[in-house]
C-alpha positions as CSV (number, residue, x, y, z in Angstrom):
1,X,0.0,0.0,0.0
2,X,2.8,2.4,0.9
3,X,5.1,1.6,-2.5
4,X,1.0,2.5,-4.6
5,X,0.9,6.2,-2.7
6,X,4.0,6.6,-2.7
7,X,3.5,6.4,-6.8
8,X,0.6,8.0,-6.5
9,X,1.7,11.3,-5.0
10,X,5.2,10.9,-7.4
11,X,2.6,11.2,-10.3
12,X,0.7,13.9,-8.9
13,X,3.9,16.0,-8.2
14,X,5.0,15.4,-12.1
15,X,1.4,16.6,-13.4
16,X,1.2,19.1,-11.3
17,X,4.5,20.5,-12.4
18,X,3.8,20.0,-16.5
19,X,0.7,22.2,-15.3
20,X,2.1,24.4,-13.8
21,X,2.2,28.1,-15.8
22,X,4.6,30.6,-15.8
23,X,8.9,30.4,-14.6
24,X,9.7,28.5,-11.8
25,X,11.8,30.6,-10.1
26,X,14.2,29.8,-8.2
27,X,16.2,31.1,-5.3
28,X,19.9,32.9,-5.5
29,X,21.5,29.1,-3.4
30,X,19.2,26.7,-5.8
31,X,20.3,28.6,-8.5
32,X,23.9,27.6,-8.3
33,X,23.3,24.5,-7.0
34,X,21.5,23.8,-9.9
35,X,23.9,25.4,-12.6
36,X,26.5,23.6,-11.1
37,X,24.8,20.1,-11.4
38,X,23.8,20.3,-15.5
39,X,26.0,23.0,-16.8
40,X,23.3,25.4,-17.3
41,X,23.5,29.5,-17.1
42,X,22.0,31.2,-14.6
43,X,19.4,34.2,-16.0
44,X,18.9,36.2,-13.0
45,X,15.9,38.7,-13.3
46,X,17.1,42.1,-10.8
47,X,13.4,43.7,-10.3
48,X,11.5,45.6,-7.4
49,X,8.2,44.8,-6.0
50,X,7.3,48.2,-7.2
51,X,8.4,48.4,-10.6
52,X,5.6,48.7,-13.4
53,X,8.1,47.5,-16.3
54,X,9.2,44.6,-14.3
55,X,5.4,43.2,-13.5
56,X,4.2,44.2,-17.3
57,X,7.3,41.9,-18.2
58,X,6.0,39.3,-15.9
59,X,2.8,39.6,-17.0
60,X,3.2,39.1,-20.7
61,X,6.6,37.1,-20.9
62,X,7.3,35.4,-17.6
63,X,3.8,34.0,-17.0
64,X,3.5,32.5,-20.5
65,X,3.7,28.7,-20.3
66,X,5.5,28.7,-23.7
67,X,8.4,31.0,-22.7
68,X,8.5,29.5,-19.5
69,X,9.8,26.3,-21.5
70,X,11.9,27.7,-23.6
71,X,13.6,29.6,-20.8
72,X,13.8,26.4,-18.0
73,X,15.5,24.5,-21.0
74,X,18.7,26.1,-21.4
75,X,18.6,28.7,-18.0
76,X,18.4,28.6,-14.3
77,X,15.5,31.2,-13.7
78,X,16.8,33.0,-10.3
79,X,14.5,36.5,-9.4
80,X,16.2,38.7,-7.0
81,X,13.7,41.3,-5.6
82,X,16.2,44.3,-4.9
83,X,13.2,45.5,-2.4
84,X,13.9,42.8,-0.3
85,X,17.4,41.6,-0.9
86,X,20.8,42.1,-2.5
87,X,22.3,41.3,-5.7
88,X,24.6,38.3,-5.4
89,X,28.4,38.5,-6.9
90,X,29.0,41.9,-6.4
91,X,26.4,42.6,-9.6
92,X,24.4,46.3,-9.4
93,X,22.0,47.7,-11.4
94,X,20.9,51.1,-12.5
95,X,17.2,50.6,-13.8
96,X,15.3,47.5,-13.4
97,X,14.4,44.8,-14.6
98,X,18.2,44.2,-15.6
99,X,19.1,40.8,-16.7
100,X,22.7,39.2,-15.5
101,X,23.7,36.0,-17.2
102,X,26.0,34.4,-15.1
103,X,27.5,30.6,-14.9
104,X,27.6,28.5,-11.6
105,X,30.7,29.3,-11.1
106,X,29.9,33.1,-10.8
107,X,31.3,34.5,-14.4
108,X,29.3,37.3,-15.8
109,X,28.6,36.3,-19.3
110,X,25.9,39.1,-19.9
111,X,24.2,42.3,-18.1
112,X,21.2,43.5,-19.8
113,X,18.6,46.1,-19.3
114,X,14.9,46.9,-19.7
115,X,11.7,45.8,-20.6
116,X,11.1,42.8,-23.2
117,X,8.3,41.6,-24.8
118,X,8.2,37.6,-25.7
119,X,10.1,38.2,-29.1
120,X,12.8,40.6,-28.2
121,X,13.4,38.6,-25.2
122,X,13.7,35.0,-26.7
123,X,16.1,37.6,-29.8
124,X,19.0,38.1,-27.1
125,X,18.6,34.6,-25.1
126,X,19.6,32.7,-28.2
127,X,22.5,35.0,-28.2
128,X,23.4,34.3,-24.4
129,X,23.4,30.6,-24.9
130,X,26.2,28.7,-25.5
């Protein structure tokens, strides 16, 4: 009985995840803990709780269950909220949202600002992949 939940709740967790819309974001440790396991670059969103551009941007890019896949397959989606806590690495921003790409290791690859919508943003990913 326990090995039929415990496959049970292992299926529901899976659904419920290829259900789920939007980035999964992750936090600043996960985030490297991650990169480091698979090799992936870390795409750290630098926003604050009250920044219009940054919740239109989440709004019509971030929450989209489409870019969400194409973003979780090559990136590490980490959001720092610069209204509640500091930029890892030393990084600093002058407007937000900014966009650091950095590896697990904690090299800067990329720093860009602004606003995006979906096809701008998925322009300069493909250049930020290796």
């Amino acid at each position: 009985m326990n090995k039929l939940f415990g496959m049970l709740l292992a299926s529901v967790m899976m659904l419920s995840s290829l259900c789920a819309d939007g980035v999964q974001w992750r936090s600043w440790d996960a985030g490297v803990k991650e990169a480091k396991e698979t090799g992936k670059i870390i795409m750290i969103d630098a926003m604050r709780t009250d920044c219009h551009y940054c919740n239109d941007m989440d709004k019509a890019v971030f929450q989209d269950s489409a870019m969400a896949e194409y973003i979780e397959k090559d990136f590490i989606p980490v959001k720092i909220n610069l209204s509640k806590e500091a930029l890892p690495l030393g990084l600093d921003v002058s407007m937000t949202p900014t966009f650091f790409f950095v590896t697990g290791e904690g090299a800067l690859l990329k720093k860009v600002p602004g606003s995006w919508n979906q096809t701008d943003f998925r322009s300069f990913l493909d250049g930020v992949k290796r």
